[in-house]
C-alpha positions in Angstrom: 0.0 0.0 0.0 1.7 3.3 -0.6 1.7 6.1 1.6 -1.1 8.9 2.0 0.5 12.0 0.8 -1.3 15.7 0.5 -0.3 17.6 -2.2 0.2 21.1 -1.7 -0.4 24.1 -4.6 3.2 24.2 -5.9 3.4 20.8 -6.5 0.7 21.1 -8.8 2.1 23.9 -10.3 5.0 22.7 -11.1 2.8 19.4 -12.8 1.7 22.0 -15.4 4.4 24.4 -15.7 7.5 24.1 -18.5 9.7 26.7 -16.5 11.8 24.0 -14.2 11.4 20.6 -15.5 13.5 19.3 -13.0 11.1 20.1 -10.3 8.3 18.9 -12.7 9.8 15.6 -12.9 9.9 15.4 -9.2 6.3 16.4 -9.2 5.1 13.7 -11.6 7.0 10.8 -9.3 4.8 11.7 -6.4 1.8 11.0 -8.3 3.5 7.5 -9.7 4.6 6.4 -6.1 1.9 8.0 -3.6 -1.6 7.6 -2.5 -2.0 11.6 -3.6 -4.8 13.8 -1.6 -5.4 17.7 -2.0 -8.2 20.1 -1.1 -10.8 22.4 -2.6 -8.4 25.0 -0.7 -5.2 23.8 -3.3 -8.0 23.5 -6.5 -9.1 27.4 -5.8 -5.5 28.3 -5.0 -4.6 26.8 -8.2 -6.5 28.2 -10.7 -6.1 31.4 -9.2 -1.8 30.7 -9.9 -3.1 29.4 -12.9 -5.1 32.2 -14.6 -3.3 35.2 -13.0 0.6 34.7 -13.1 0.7 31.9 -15.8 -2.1 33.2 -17.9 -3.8 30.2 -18.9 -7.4 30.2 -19.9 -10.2 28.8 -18.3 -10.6 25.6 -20.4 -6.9 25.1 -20.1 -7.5 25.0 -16.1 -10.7 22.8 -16.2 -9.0 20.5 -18.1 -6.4 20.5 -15.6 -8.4 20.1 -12.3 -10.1 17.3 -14.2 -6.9 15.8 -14.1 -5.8 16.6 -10.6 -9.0 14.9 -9.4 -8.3 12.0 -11.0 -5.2 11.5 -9.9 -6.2 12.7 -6.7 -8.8 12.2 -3.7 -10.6 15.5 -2.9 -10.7 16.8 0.5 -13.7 19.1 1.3 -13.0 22.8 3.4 -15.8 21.9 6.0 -15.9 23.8 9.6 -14.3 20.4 11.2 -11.0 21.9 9.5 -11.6 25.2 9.7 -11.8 24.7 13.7 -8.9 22.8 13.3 -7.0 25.2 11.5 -7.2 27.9 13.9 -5.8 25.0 16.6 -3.1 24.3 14.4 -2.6 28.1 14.0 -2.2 28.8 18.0 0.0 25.6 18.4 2.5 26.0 15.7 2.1 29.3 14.0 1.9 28.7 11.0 -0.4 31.3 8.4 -3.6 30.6 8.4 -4.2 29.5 5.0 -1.3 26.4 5.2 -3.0 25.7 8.9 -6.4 25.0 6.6 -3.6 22.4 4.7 -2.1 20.8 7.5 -6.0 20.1 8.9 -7.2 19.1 5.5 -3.7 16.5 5.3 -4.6 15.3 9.2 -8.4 14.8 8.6 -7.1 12.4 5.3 -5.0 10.5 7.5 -1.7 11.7 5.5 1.7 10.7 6.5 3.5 13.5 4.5 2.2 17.1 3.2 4.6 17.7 0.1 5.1 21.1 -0.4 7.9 23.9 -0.6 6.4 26.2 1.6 6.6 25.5 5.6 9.0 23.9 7.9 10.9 20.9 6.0 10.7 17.7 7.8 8.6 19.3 11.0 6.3 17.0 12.3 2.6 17.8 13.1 0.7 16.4 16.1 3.3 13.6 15.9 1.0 12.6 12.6 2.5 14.4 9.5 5.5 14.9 8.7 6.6 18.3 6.1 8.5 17.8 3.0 9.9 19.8 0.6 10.5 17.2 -2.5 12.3 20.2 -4.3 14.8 21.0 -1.8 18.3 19.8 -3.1 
């Protein structure tokens, strides 16, 4: 069984951007080796990146969500992480916005949250663990 990993924006932009293939390629193996979980939070996040700062148009994106939900389970924004995002928020300080991630990535029962933005290789509520696949 492979392990439950949430997927974080960058990682999926980097799945649909040309500008560093290298971290591309590194974003491709996740969704090869990993049991791959995101949120309506990372969809919304994403075609905002998507439209405004890499100018695609809107049935470039659709087409592209279609294809992150495949590939990926959908976890739903509902108060239950929004509660537990403000927790997370007093505890470890963390903005916000990647507190509604890490609660999202604990209420999917993920080991790992891949992403580029927080603390690599913290551990959260001795559950999940960060990681920052592009770091070198």
């Amino acid at each position: 069984m492979k392990d439950k990993v949430f997927i974080d924006t960058n990682v999926l932009i980097y799945l649909y951007s040309a500008d560093e293939p290298d971290k591309r390629q590194k974003a491709i193996s996740v969704f090869d080796n990993y049991d791959c979980i995101t949120s309506t939070q990372v969809i919304n996040e994403f075609c905002n990146v998507c439209i405004k700062k890499m100018g695609k148009n809107v049935k470039d994106v659709a087409a592209a969500i279609s294809e992150i939900i495949n590939a990926c389970k959908l976890e739903l924004v509902e108060i239950e992480t929004i509660n537990m995002a403000l927790e997370l928020h007093n505890r470890y300080n963390f903005s916000y916005f990647d507190c509604l991630m890490l609660a999202s990535a604990l209420n999917s029962n993920c080991k790992y949250i891949f992403t580029e933005d927080m603390s690599d290789s913290q551990v959260i509520y001795e559950k999940l663990k960060i990681v920052n696949i592009f770091k070198n």
